[in-house]
C-alpha positions in Angstrom: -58.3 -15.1 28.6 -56.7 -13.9 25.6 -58.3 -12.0 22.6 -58.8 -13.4 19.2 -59.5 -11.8 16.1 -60.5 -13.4 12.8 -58.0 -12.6 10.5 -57.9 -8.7 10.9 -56.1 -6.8 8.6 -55.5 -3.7 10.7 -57.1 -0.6 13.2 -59.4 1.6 11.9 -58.8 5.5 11.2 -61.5 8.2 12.0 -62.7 10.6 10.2 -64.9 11.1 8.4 -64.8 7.4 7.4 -62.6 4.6 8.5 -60.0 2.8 6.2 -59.7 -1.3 7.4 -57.3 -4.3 5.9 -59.3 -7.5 4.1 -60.5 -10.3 6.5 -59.9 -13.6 4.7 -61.9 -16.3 5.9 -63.3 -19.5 6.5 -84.3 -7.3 -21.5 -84.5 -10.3 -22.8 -82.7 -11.4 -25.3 -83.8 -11.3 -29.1 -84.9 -13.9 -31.3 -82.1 -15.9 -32.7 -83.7 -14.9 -36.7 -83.2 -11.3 -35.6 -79.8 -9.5 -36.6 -78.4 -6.9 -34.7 -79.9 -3.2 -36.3 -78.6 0.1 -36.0 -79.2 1.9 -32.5 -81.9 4.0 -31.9 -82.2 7.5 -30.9 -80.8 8.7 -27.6 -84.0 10.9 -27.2 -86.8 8.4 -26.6 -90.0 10.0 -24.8 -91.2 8.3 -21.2 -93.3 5.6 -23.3 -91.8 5.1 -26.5 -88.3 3.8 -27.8 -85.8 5.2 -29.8 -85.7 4.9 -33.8 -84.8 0.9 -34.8 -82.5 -0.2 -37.3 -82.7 0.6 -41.5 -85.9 -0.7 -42.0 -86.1 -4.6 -42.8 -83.2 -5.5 -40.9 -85.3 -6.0 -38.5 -82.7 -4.7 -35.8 -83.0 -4.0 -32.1 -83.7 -0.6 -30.9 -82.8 1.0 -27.8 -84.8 4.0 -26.6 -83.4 7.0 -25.2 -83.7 8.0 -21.1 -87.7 8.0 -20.2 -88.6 11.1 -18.4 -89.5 9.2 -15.1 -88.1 6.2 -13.2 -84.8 5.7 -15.0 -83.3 4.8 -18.4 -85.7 2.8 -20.7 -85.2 0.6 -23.6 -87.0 -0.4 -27.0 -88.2 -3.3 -28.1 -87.3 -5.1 -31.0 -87.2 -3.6 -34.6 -89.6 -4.2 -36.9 -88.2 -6.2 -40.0 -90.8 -4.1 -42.4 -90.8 -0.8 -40.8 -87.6 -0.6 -38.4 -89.2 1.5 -35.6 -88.4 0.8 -32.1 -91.3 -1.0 -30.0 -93.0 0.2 -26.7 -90.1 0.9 -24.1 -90.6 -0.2 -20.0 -89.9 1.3 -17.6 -86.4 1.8 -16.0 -84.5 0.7 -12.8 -84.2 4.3 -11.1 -86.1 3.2 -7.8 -89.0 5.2 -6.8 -91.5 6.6 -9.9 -89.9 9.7 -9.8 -86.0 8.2 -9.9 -85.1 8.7 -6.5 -82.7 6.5 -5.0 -84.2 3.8 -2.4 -82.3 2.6 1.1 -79.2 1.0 1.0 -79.5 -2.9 -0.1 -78.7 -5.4 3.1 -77.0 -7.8 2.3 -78.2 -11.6 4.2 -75.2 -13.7 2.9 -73.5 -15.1 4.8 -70.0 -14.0 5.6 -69.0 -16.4 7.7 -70.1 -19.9 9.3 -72.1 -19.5 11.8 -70.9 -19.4 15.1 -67.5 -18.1 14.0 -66.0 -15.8 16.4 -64.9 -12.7 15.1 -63.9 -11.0 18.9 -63.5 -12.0 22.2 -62.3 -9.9 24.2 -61.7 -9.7 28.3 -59.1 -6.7 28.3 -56.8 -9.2 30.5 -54.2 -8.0 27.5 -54.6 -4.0 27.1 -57.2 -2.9 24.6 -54.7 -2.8 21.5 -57.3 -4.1 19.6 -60.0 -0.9 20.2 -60.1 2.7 18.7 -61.1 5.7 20.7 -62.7 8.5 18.9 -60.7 12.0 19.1 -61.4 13.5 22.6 -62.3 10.3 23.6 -60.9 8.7 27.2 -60.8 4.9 27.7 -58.8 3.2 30.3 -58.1 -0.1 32.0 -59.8 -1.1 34.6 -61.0 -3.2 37.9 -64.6 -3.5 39.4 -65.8 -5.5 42.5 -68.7 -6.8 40.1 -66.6 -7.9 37.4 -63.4 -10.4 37.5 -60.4 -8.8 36.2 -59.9 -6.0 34.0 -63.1 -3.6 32.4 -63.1 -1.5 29.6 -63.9 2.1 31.8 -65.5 4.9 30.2 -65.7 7.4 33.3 -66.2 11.0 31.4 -70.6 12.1 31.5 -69.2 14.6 29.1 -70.8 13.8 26.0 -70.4 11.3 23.4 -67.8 8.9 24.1 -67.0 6.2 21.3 -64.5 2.9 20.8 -64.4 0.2 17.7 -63.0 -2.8 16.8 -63.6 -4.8 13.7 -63.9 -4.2 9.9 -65.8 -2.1 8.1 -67.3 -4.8 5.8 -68.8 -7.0 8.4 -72.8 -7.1 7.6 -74.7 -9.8 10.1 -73.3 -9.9 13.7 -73.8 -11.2 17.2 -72.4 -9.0 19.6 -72.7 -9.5 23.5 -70.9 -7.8 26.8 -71.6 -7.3 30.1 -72.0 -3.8 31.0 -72.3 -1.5 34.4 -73.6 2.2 33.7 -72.1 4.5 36.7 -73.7 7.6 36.3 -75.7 9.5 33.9 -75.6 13.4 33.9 -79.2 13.8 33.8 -82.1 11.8 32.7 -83.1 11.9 29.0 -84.1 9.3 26.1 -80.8 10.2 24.5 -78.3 9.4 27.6 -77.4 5.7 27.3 -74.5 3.5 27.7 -74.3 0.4 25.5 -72.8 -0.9 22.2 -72.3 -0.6 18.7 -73.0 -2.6 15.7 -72.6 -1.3 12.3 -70.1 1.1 12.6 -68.6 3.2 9.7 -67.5 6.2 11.7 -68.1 8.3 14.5 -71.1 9.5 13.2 -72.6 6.9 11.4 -74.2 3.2 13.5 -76.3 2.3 15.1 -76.3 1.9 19.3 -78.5 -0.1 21.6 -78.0 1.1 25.3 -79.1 1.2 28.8 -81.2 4.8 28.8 -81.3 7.0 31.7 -84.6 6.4 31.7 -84.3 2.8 32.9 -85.5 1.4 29.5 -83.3 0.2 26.9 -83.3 2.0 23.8 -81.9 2.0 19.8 -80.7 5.0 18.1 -79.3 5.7 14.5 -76.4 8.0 14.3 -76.0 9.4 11.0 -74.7 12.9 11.0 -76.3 13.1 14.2 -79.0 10.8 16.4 -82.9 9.9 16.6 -84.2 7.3 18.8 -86.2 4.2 16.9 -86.7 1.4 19.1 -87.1 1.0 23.1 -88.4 -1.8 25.8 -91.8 -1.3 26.2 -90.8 -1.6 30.4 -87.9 0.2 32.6 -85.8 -2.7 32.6 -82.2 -0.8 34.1 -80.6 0.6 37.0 -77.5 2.5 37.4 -75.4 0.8 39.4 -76.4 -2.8 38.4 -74.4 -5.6 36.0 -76.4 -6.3 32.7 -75.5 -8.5 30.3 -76.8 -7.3 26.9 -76.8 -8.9 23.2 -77.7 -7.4 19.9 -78.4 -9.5 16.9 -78.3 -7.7 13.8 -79.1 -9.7 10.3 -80.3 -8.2 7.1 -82.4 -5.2 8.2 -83.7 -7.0 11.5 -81.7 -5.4 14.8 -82.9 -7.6 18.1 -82.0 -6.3 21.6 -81.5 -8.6 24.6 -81.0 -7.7 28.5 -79.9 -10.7 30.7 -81.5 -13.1 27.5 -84.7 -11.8 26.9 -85.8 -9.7 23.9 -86.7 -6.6 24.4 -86.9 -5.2 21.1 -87.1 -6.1 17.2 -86.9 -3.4 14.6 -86.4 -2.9 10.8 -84.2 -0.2 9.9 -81.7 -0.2 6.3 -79.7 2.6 7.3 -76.5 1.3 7.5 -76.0 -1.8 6.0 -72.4 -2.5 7.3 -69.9 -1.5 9.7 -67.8 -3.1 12.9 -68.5 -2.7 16.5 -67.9 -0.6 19.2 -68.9 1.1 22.8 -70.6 4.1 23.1 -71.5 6.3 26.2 -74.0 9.5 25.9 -74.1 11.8 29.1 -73.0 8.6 31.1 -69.8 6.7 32.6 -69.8 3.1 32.5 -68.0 -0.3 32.4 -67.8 -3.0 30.0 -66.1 -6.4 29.9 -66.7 -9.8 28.0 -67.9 -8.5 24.4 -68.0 -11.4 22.4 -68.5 -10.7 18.3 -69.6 -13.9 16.6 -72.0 -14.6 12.8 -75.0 -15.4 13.4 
């Protein structure tokens, strides 16, 4: 079977972010007998606007930056005494002006169904970027027919993408075979990627050495936030696992049952990949398609 791609511009680069081509595919207003007054002072308090127009123009006044939760703005001018009236409060997120979590975005990028991979490696793995240090080969397996994607290394993190960096809501399946893990932690898994930005930014759902399978956020480094509540996995056995991720929502399945459902907002885009922690393993029919 041969790959296709939707429209893919080019491969990523690493680094410490990826570069990717274009996919194409298929406060209050004031009253209308109000003219526009002078601005008002750029040193409004938390609670009260700026200085209005010359008085009886009756002009609109804009307040300087409140002390907490953002800029703030006046209300209109009074025609008789041209002060600014009672500002609200700003846009700045949190009370105190910290910045919230990364907006998801739920549009739609693409009809759903469209796929966006589907790969078999029958044709090479042009299509997929290994990480620096990272070894991926060409492969065969008495379990699978044809070629596998082979990740054979229990050396440490081991990564491979595909896609664009602007995809938001995907489907992404694949059957995977986890060889060996070097030990048994929470933290050793084998599975794939959604999300991706870089090598140390997305999110992976994996087979743990544990037996479970598990969710981690890689940003700067890795923390587990979702597992099966059940060993489910073997080392040594064929899985076929799907991952679902729309808006904030990221749903797990092993063999087409859910195992997991979690909210997280830390990365709100990125492509796909393979990732192997402290394990070798196989993978072959990854399928991409919108949800």
């Amino acid at each position: 079977m041969c790959l296709r791609r939707l429209a893919l511009g080019c491969a990523m680069s690493w680094g410490c972010a990826m570069s990717w081509g274009c996919a194409t595919v298929i406060q209050e207003e004031p009253p209308s007998n109000l003219e526009p007054g002078a601005i008002g002072g750029g040193s409004g308090g938390a609670r009260s606007g700026g200085a209005g127009g010359a008085p009886g123009t009756g002009g609109r006044a804009v307040g300087g930056n409140s002390s907490v939760g953002g800029a703030s703005a006046g209300g209109f001018g009074n025609p008789s005494a041209g002060r600014g009236g009672q500002s609200t409060a700003g846009t700045g997120g949190a009370p105190t002006g910290s910045a919230g979590s990364p907006p998801v975005d739920t549009t739609p990028q693409f009809p759903s169904g469209t796929v966006l991979i589907d790969e078999t490696f029958e044709a090479g793995d042009a299509e997929w970027t290994a990480a620096p240090g990272s070894i991926w080969t060409i492969a065969t397996d008495g379990d699978f027919d044809g070629n596998v994607y082979s990740q054979t290394s229990i050396d440490g993190e081991q990564l491979t993408s595909s896609g664009e960096v602007s995809w938001t809501n995907v489907i992404v399946e694949a059957d995977i075979k986890v060889l060996d893990f070097s030990g048994q932690s929470t933290s050793y898994l084998a599975g794939l990627c959604v999300r991706f930005t870089s090598a140390e930014n997305f999110y992976l759902v994996g087979l743990r050495s544990d037996g479970r399978v598990g969710l981690r956020v890689f940003t700067d480094g890795g923390s587990n936030i979702a597992a099966s509540d059940a060993d489910l996995v073997a080392e040594g056995v064929r899985y076929n696992l799907k991952v679902i991720v729309q808006g904030a929502t990221i749903t797990a399945f092993l063999d087409g049952t859910e195992v997991f459902s979690v909210s997280d907002t830390t990365h709100p885009v990125g492509g796909v990949g393979l990732c192997t922690v402290e394990a070798a393993a196989v993978f072959d029919n990854i399928k991409v398609t919108a949800p």
